[in-house]
C-alpha positions as a Markdown table, in Angstrom:
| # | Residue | x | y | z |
|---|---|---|---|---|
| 1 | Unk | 51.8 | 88.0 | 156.6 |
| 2 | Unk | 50.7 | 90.8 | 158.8 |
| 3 | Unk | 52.9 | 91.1 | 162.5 |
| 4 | Unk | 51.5 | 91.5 | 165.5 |
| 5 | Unk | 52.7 | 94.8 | 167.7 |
| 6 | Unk | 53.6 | 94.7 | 171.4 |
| 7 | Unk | 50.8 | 97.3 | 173.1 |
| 8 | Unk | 49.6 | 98.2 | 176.0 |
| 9 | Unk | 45.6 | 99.0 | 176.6 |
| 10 | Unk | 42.7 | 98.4 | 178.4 |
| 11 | Unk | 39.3 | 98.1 | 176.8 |
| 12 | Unk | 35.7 | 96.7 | 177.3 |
| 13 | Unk | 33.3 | 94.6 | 175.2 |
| 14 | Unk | 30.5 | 96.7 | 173.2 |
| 15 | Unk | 29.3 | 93.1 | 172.1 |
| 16 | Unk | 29.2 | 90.0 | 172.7 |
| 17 | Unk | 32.1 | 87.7 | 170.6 |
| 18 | Unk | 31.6 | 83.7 | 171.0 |
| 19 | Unk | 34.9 | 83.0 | 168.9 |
| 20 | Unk | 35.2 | 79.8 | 167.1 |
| 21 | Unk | 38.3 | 78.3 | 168.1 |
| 22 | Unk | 40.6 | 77.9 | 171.0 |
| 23 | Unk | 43.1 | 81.4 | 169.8 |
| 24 | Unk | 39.9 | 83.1 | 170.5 |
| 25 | Unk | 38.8 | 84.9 | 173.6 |
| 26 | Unk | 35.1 | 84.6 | 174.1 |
| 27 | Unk | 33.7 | 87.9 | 175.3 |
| 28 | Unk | 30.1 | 89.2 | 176.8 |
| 29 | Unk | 29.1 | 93.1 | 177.0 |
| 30 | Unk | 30.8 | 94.9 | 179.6 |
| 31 | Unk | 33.9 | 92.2 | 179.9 |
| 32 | Unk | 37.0 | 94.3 | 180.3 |
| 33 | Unk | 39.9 | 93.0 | 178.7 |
| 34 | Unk | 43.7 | 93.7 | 178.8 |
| 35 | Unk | 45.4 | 94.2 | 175.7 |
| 36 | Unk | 49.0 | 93.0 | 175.1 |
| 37 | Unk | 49.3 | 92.9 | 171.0 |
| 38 | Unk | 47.4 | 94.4 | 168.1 |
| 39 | Unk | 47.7 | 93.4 | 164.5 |
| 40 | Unk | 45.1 | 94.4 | 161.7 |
| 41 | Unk | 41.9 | 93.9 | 163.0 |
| 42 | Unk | 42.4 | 91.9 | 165.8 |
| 43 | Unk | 43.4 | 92.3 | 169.3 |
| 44 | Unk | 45.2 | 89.7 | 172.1 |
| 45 | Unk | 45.1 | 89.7 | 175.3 |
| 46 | Unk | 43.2 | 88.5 | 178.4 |
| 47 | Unk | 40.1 | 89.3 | 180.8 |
| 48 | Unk | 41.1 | 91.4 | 184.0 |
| 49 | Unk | 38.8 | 89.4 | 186.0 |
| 50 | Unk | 40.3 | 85.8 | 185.4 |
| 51 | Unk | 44.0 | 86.2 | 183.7 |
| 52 | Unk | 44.2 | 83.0 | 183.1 |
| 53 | Unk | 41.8 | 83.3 | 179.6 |
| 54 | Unk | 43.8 | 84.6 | 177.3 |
| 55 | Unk | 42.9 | 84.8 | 173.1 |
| 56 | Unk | 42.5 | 87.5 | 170.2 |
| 57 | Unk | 39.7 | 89.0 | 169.5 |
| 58 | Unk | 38.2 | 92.0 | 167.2 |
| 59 | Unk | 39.0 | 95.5 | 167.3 |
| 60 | Unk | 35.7 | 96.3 | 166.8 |
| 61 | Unk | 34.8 | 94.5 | 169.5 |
| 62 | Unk | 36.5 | 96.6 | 171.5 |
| 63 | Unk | 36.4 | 99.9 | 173.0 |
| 64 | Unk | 39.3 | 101.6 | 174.5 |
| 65 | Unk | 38.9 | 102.7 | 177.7 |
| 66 | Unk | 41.4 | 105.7 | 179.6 |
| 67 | Unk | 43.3 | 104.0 | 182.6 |
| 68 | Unk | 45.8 | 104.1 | 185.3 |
| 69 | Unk | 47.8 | 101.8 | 187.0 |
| 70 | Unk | 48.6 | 101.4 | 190.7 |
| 71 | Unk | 51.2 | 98.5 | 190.9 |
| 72 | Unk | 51.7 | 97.3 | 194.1 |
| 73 | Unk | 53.9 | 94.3 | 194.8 |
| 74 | Unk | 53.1 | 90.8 | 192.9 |
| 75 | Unk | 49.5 | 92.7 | 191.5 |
| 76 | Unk | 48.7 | 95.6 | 189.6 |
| 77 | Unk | 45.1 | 97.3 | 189.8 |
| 78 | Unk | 43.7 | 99.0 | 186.5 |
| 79 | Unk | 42.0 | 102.2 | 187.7 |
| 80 | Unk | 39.4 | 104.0 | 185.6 |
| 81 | Unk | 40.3 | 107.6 | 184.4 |
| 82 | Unk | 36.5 | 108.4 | 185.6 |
| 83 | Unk | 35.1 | 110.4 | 187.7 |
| 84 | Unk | 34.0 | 108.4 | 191.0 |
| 85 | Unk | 30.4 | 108.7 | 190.1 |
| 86 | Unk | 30.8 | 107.8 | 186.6 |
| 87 | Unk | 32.6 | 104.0 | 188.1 |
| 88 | Unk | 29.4 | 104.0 | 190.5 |
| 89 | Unk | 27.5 | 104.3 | 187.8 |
| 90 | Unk | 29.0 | 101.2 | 185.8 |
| 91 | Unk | 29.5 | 99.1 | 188.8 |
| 92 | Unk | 25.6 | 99.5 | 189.5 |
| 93 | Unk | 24.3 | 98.9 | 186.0 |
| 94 | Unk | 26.0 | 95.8 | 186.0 |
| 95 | Unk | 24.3 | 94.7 | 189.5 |
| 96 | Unk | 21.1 | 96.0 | 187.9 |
| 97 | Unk | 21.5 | 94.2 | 184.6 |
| 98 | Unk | 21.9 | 90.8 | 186.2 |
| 99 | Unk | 18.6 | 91.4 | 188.1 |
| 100 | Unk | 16.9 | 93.0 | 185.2 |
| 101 | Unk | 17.9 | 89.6 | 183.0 |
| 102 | Unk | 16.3 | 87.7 | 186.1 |
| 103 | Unk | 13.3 | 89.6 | 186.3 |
| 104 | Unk | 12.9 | 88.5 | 182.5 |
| 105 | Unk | 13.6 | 85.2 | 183.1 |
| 106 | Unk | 10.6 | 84.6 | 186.2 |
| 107 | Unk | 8.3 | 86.8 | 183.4 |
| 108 | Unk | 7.5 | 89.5 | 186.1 |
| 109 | Unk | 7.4 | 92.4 | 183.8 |
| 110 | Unk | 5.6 | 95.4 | 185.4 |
| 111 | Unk | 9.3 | 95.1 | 187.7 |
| 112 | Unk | 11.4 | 94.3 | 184.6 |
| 113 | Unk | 10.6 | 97.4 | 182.7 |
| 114 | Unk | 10.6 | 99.3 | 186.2 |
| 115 | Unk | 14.2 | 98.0 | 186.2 |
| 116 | Unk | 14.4 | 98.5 | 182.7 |
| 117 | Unk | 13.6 | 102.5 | 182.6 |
| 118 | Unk | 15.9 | 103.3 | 186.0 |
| 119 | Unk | 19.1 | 101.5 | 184.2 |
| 120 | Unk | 18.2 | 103.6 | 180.6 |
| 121 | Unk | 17.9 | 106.8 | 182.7 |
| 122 | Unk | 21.7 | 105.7 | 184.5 |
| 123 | Unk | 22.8 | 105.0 | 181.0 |
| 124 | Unk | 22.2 | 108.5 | 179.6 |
| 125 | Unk | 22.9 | 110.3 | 182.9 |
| 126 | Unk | 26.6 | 108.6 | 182.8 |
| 127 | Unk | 27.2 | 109.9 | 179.0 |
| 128 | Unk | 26.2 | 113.3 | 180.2 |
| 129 | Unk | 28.6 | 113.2 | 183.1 |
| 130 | Unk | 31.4 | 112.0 | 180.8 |
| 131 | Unk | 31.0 | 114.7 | 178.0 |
| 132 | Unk | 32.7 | 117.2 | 180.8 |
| 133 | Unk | 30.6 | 119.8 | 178.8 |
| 134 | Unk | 27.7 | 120.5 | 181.6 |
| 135 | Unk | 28.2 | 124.1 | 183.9 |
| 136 | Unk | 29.3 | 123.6 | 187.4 |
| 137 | Unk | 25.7 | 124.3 | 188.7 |
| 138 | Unk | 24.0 | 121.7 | 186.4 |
| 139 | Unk | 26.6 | 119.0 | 186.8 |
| 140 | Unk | 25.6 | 119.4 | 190.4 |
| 141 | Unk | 22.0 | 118.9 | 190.0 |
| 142 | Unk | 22.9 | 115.9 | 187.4 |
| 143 | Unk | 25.3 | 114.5 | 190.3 |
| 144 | Unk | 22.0 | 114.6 | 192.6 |
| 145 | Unk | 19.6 | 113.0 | 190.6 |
| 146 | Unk | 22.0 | 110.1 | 189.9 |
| 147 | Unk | 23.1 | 109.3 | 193.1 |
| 148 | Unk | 19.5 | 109.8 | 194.3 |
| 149 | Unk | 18.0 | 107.0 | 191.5 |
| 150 | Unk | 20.9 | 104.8 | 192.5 |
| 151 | Unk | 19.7 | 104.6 | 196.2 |
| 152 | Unk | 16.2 | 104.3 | 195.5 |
| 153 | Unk | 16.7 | 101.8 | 193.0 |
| 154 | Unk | 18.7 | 99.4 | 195.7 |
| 155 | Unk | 16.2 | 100.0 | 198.1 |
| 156 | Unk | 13.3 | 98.9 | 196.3 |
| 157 | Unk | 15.9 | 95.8 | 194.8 |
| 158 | Unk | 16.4 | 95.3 | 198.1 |
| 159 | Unk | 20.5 | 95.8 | 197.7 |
| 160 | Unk | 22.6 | 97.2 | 200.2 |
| 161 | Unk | 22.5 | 100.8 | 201.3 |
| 162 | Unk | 24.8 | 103.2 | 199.8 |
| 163 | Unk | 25.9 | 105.8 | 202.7 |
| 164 | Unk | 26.8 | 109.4 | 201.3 |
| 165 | Unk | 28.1 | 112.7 | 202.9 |
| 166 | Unk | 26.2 | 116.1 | 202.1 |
| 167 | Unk | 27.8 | 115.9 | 198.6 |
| 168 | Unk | 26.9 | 112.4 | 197.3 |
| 169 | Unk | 30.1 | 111.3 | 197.9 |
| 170 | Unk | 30.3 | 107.6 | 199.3 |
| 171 | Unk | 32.1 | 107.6 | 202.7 |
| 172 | Unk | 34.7 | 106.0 | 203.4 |
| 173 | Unk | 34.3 | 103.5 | 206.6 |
| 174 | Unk | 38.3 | 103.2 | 207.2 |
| 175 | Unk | 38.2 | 107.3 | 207.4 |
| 176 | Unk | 34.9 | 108.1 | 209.4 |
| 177 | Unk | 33.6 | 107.0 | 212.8 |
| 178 | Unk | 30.9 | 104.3 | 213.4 |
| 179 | Unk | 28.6 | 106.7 | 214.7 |
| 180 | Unk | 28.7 | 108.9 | 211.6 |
| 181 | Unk | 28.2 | 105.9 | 209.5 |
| 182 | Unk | 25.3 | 105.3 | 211.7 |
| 183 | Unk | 23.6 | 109.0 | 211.8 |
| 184 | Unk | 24.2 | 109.3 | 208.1 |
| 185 | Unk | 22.6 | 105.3 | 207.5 |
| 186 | Unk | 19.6 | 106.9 | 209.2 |
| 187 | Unk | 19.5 | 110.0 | 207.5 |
| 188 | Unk | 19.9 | 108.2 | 204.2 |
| 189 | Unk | 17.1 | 105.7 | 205.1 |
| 190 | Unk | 14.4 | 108.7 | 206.1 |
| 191 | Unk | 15.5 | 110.1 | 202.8 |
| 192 | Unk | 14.6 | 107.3 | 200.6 |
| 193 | Unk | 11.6 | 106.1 | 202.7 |
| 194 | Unk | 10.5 | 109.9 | 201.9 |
| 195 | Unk | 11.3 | 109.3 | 198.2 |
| 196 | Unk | 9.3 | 106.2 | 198.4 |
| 197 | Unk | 6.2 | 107.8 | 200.0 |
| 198 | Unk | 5.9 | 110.6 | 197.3 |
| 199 | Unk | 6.4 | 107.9 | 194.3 |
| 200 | Unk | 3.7 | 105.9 | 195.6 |
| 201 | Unk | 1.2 | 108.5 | 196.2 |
| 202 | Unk | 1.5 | 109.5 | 192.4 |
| 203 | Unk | -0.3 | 108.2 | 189.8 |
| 204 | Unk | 2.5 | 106.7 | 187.7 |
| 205 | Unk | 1.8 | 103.1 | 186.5 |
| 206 | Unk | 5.9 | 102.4 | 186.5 |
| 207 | Unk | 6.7 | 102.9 | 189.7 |
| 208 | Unk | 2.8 | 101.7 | 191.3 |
| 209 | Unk | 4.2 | 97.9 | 190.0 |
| 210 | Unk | 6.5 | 98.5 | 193.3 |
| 211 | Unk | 4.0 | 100.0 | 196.0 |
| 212 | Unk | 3.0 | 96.1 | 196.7 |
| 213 | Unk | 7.1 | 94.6 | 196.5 |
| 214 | Unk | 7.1 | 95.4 | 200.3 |
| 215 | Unk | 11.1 | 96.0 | 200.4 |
| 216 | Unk | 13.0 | 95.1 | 203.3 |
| 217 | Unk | 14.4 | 98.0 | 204.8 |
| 218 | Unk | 17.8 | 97.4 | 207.2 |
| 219 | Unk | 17.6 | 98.8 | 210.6 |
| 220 | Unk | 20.0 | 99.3 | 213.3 |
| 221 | Unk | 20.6 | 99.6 | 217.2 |
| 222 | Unk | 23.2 | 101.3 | 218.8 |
| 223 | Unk | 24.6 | 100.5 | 222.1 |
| 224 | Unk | 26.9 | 102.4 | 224.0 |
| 225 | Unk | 28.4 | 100.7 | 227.4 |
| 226 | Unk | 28.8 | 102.9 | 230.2 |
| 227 | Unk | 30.3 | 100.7 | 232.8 |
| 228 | Unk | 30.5 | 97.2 | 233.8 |
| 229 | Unk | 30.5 | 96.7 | 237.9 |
| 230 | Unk | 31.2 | 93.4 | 238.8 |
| 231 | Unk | 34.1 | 92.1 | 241.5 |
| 232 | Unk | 36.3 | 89.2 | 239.9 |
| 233 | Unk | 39.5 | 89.9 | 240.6 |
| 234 | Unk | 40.7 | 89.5 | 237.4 |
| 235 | Unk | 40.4 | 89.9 | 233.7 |
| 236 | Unk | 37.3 | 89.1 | 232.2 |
| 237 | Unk | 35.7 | 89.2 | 228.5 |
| 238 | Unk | 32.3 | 90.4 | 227.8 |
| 239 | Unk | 30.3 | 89.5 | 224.6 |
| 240 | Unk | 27.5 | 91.5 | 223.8 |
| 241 | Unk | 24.9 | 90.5 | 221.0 |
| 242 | Unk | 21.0 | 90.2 | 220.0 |
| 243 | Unk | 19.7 | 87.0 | 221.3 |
| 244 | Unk | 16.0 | 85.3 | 220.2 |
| 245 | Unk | 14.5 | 83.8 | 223.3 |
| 246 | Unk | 12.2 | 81.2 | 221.5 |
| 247 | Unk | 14.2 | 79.8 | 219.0 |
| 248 | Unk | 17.3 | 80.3 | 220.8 |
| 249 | Unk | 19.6 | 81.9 | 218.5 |
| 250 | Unk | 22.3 | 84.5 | 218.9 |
| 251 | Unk | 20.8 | 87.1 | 215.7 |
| 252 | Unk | 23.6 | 89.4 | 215.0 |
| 253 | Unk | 27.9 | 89.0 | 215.7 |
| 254 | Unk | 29.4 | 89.4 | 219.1 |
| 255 | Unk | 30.6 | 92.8 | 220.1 |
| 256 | Unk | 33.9 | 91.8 | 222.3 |
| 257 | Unk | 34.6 | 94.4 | 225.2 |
| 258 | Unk | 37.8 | 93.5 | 227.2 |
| 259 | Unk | 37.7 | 94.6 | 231.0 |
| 260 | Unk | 40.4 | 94.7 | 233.1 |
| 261 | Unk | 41.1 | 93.3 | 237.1 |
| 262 | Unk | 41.1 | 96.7 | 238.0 |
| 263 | Unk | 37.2 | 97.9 | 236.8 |
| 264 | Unk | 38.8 | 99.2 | 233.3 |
| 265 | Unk | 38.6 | 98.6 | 230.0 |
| 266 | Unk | 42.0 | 96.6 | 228.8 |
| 267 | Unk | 42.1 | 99.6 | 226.7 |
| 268 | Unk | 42.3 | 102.3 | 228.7 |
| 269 | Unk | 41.4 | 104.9 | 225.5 |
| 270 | Unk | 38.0 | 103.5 | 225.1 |
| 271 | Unk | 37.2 | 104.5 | 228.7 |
| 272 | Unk | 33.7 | 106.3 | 228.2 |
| 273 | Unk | 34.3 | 105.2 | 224.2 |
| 274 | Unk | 32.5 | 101.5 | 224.4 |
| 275 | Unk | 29.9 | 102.1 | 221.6 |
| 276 | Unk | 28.9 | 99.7 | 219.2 |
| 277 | Unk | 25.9 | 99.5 | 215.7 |
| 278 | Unk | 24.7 | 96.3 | 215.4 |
| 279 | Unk | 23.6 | 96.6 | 211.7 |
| 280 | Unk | 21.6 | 94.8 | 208.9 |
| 281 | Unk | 18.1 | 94.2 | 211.1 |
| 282 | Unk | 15.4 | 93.1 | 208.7 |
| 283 | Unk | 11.9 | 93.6 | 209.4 |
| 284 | Unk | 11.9 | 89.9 | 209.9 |
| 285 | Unk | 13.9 | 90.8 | 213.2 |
| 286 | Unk | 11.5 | 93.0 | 213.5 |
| 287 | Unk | 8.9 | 90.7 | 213.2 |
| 288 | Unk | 10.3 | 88.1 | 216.1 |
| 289 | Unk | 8.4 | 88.2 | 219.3 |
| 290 | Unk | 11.1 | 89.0 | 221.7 |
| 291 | Unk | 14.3 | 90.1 | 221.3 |
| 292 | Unk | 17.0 | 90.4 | 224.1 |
| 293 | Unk | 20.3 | 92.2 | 224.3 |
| 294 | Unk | 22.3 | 89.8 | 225.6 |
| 295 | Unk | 26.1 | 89.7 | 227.9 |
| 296 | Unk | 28.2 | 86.7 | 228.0 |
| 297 | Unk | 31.1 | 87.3 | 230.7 |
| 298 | Unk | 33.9 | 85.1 | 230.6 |
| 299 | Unk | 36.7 | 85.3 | 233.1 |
| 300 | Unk | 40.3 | 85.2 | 232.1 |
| 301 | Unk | 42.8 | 84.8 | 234.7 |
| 302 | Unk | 44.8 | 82.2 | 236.5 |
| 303 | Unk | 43.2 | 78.5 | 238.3 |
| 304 | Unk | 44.6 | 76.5 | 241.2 |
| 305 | Unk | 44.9 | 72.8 | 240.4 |
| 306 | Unk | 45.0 | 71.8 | 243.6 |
| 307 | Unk | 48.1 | 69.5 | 242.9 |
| 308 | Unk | 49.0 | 67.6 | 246.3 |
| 309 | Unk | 52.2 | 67.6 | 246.0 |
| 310 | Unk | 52.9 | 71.5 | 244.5 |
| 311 | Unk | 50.7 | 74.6 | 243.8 |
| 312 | Unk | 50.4 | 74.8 | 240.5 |
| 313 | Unk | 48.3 | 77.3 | 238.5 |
| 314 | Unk | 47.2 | 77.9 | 235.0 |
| 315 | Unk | 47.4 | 81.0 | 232.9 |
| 316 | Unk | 45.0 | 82.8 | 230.9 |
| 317 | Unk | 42.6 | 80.3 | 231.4 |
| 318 | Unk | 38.8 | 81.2 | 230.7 |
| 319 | Unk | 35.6 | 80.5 | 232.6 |
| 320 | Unk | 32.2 | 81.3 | 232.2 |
| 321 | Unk | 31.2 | 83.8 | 234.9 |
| 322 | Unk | 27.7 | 85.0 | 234.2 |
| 323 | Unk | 24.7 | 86.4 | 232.1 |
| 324 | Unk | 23.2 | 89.9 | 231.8 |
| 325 | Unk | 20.1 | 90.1 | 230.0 |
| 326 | Unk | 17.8 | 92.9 | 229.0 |
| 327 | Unk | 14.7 | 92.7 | 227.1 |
| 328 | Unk | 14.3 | 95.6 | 224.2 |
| 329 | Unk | 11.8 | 94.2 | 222.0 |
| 330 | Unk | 9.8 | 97.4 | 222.4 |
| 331 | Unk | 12.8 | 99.5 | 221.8 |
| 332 | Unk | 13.6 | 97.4 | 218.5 |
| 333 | Unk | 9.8 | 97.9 | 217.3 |
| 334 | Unk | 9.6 | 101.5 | 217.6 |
| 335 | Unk | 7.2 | 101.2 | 220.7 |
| 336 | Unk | 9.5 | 102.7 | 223.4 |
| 337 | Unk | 11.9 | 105.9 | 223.2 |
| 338 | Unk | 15.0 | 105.5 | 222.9 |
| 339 | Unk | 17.1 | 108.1 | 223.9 |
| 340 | Unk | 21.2 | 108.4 | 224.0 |
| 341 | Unk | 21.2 | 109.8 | 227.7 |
| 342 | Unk | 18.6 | 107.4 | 229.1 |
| 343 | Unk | 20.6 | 105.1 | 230.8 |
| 344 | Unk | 19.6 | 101.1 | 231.5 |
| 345 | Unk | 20.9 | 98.9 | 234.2 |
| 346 | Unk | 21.1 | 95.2 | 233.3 |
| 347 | Unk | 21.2 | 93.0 | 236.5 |
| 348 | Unk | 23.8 | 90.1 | 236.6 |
| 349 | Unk | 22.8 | 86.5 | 236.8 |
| 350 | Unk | 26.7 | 84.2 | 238.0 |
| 351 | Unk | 27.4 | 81.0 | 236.8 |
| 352 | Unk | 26.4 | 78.7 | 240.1 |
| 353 | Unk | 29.2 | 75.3 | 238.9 |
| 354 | Unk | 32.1 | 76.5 | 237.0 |
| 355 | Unk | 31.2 | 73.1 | 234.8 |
| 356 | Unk | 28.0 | 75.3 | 233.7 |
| 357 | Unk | 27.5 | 76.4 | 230.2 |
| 358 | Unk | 26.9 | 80.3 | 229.1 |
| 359 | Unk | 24.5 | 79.2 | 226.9 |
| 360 | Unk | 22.5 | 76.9 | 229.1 |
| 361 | Unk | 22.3 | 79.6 | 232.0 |
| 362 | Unk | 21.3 | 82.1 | 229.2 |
| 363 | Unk | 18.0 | 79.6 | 227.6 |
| 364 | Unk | 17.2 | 79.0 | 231.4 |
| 365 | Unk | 17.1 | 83.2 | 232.2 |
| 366 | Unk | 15.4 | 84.0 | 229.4 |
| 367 | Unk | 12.9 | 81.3 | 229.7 |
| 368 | Unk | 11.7 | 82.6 | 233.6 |
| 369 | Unk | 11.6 | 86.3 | 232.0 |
| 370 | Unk | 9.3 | 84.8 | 229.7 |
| 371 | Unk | 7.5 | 83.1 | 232.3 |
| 372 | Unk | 7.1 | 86.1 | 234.2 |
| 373 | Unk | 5.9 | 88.7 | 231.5 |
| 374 | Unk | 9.6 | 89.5 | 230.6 |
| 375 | Unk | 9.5 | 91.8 | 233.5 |
């Protein structure tokens, strides 16, 4: 009776294994599996992404992949000996290939074998970067035209944007600024609308399928707060977002800026550093009637509660204050300039009964800006 051998390896599935009783670990194409014992033909072991199923399966099945680990404390990561490309690569034929088996499912073939060609073109790109037998110059080009079909491949899937530095590299948003991220979103946009454009104008049946998709491209507005001018006297809390006027709906997150009793930012180290990208604008936002950039203030400090027998006071507590609102639907939609320096005043509209809501004060506002032009 053949033994099984304590090993150690990490492999993925060239095929798919159903396995015909409960030993046996059922696998699909691409499943990467951690080996713990070999014997003969078989292997056993269990799927990285869910531990819990564990069986043998065949060595054939099976093809060894070059790993490292990084153990950190209760977990331990399996890292790819690849190049970081060459893991980009993989991770986006696998978001491709469930589309791809989607697109074959609804029957919409002129974008299934558009899908189709762009992942075999991937495929043979990534055995060419893992040979390591290309010159420096051409594994630069290759490196180009990979990272280039990746990003016009999840624009016109409509998948998020992939933002590069000059080399292709992916940046990393813990290590660079939200401004670079911005300029370099932008860049990366132009570059791919550009791409786009010159696809569409030639005559090439596989890629005309996609000239009528009409992608949704993301677009962004950047804000950056100057100054806030406002006597309260104490702390107060200003939430910034995109606001719809008709249906009444807040459109993006709240940008938070903390100002002090004494006309400062809490912070004193974003003085003249208030900037902000609100991201991930559709052309459906683009599409909306009106948009306003909208300024919640709430007011933090202390409340007398007129006690008759002692002055007491609350801490901390917060009260609506006020509105600022500012229409920009024309500098959303491309029809005004919008330029860094310019610099836009936003009048303040206070709370008249502390029992008020933000929100109601903000509907009425914006509905007699509405009724006067949105002048």
């Amino acid at each position: 009776m053949a033994r099984w051998h304590r090993t150690e390896k990490t492999g993925v599935a060239i095929y798919n294994f159903k396995g015909t009783g409960i030993p046996q670990l059922p696998l699909q194409i691409g499943d990467v599996v951690h080996i713990l014992e070999s014997c003969e033909d078989w292997y056993k072991g269990y799927l990285v992404r869910y531990k819990g199923a564990e069986g043998i399966f065949p060595k054939s099945f099976i093809h060894i992949k070059e790993v490292t680990a990084e153990k950190k404390r209760h977990t331990e990561n399996i890292i790819p000996s690849e190049i970081p490309l060459v893991q980009e690569v993989t991770t986006t034929l696998w978001e491709w290939g469930s589309i791809w088996k989607q697109l074959y499912v609804t029957n919409k073939k002129d974008r299934f074998q558009q899908v189709q060609s762009m992942m075999f073109d991937l495929m043979e790109w990534r055995s060419q970067l893992l040979s390591g037998t290309l010159p420096k110059d051409e594994l630069k080009e290759l490196k180009q035209k990979v990272t280039s079909k990746i990003d016009y491949g999840n624009r016109i899937l409509e998948l998020d944007l992939i933002v590069r530095d000059e080399d292709g590299n992916i940046l990393d948003p813990d290590k660079t600024s939200v401004i670079s991220l911005f300029h370099a979103h932008e860049e990366a946009t132009n570059k791919i609308t550009e791409r786009i454009k010159e696809e569409m104008s030639k005559d090439q049946p596989d890629y005309a399928s996609y000239s009528r998709m009409s992608s949704s491209p993301t677009h962004s507005l950047y804000v950056f707060v100057r100054n806030f001018v406002c006597r309260i006297g104490e702390d107060a809390e200003l939430f910034m977002s995109l606001y719809d006027p008709q249906k009444s709906t807040i459109i993006s997150e709240n940008y938070l800026v903390r100002w002090g009793s004494r006309g400062f930012p809490k912070e004193i180290d974003m003085l003249n550093n208030l900037k902000v990208v609100f991201t991930d604008l559709g052309n459906k936002d683009l599409s909306r009637d009106k948009i306003y950039l909208v300024c919640q203030i709430v007011r933090v400090g202390k409340m007398d509660l007129r006690d008759s027998n002692s002055k007491k006071y609350t801490q901390g507590l917060r009260r609506p204050f006020g509105v600022a609102v500012m229409d920009i639907t024309d500098i959303i939609k491309g029809k005004a300039e919008s330029d860094e320096e310019k610099q836009h005043f936003i009048p303040f509209h206070p709370v008249v009964a502390e029992n008020d809501f933000l929100h109601s004060l903000l509907s009425k506002i914006t509905a007699a800006k509405g009724d006067s032009g949105g002048q």
